[in-house]
Structures are given as structure tokens and as C-alpha cells.
N, C-alpha and C positions, 0 to 999 in steps of 0.2 A: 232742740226738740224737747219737750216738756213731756213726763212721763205721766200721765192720767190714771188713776184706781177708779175704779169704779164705787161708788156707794152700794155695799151689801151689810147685810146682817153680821158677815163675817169683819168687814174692812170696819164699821161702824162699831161694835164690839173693842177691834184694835184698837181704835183712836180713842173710846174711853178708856181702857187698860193705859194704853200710853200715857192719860194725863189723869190716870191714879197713881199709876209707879213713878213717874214723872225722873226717868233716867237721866241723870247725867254725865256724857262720857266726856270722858277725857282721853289725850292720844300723847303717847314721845315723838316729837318730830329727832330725823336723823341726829344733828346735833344735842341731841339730848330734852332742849326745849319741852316742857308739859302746856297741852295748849288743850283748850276745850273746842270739844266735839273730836271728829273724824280724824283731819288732816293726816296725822300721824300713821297711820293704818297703812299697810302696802295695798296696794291696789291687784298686787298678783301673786298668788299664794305658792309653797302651801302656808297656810299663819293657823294657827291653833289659838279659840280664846275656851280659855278654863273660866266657868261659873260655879256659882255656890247657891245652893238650894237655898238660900236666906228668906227667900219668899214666896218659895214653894215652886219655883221658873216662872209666877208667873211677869217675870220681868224679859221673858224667851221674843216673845210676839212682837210686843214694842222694839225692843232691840234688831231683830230683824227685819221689821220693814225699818227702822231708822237707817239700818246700813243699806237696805237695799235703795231708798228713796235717795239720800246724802250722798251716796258714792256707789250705785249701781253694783254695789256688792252680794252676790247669793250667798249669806252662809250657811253650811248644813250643817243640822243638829243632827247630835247624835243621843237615837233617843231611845227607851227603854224595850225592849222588843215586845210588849204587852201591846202597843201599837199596831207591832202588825201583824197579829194572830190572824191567821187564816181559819175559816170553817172548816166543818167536816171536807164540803164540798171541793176544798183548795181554793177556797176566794176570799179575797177581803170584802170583812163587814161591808156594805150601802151606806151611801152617805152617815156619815157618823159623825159626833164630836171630832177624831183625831183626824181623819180626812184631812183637816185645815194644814196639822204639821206635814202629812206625806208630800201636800200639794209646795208646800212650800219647802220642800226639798230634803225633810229629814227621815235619817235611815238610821236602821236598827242596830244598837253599839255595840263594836267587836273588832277585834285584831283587823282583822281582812275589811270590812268596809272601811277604816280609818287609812289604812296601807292605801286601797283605791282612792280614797278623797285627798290622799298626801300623792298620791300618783300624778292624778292629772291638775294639781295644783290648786285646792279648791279652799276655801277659807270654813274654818269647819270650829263648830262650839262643841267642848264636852263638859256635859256636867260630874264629875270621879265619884261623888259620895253617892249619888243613885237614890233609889229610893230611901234607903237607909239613914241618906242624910237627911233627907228630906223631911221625914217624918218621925226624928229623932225623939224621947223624952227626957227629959231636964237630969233626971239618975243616969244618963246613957252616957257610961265614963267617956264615949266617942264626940262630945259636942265640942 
């Protein structure tokens, strides 16, 4: 069975991000072997993959439908908790920009969500330097 996206604003979006960043993975099979693309990847978690803000994540999207489309993999990011500020009223924003990430499975980073996502075994991206890294200046003894 062949998995079908639908063409939206959002999927259409990805697929040009995808072939501006134009990622290529690479994976260790068991033996050691470096092989390009997926292969290497466990298919059943928990697997932690560590990024670097080097392009601001926007290399996040591409890389998660590649894994989801390649190997029916969900990973969840873990992502800054400004995402999911709630209103006065205790609800999240209406349709918004980040919508996309919540939809696509990412939750807000912290001891306890990362403990749940290593719990029930789930494959989970974390970015460590945070905004900080992200938006770093060239004097900034951290680069």
C-alpha cells in the first residue's frame, strides 16, 4: 500500500524546503557499514537524534516527512515551549504558523515529556542549544 499526502499549502511548502536544504542522510548499519539514506535507523525506539541549529531547523520538516515517508517513522520533536502558549482563555492559538509542528507530533521540551516519549518508545529529535544556539553572534564565546 502506497502512502498518498495530499497537495496543500503546507505539504507543498515542505517539498520546496526539502529541495532547498536538500538533506542528505546517512545511517550505520549493525555492522558498522555507513550507507546512505535510512537503512541504518531502528525501526523501534526509543532512538534520540541530536540537531544543530546550523540553519535555524529549518532542515526539521524535510527531515521529518523523509523519515516518515522512507520508513513510516513518527519523530517527535522537541520543541521550544513558545509553541504552545496557551491564551488568556486556556486554548491554543487558531490555526497558526506552529499548528504544522503540533500536528506533526511535536511537544514542548522538558524532563517529563522526553521520559514519556523514551517510555512508550518513540523516536524523538532534540535540538540542546535552543534558541540560544540558534541565534547566536560571531563575539558569542558559545559558537
Amino acid at each position: 500500500m502506497k502512502l498518498v499526502i495530499p497537495l496543500t499549502p503546507f505539504t507543498r511548502n515542505a517539498y520546496s524546503l526539502f529541495n532547498l536544504v536538500a538533506t542528505v542522510m546517512l545511517s550505520t548499519l549493525e555492522d558498522g557499514t555507513v550507507v546512505k539514506g535510512l537503512a541504518g535507523i531502528p525501526s523501534e525506539g526509543p532512538v534520540l537524534f541530536v540537531g544543530y541549529h546550523m540553519l535555524l531547523a529549518l532542515d526539521i520538516i524535510p527531515l521529518l516527512c523523509r523519515f516518515f515517508s522512507e520508513r513510516n517513522i513518527l519523530v517527535r520533536a522537541m520543541a521550544h515551549p513558545f509553541f504552545f502558549v496557551r491564551s488568556k482563555k486556556g486554548k491554543l492559538p487558531d490555526l497558526s504558523y506552529f499548528d504544522n509542528f503540533r500536528i506533526m507530533g511535536a511537544v514542548p521540551v522538558g524532563p517529563t515529556n522526553l521520559f514519556k516519549l523514551f517510555s512508550s518508545k518513540s523516536h524523538v529529535l532534540l535540538y540542546p542549544g535552543g534558541v540560544r544556539e540558534a541565534f547566536h553572534r560571531k563575539v558569542d564565546p558559545n559558537q
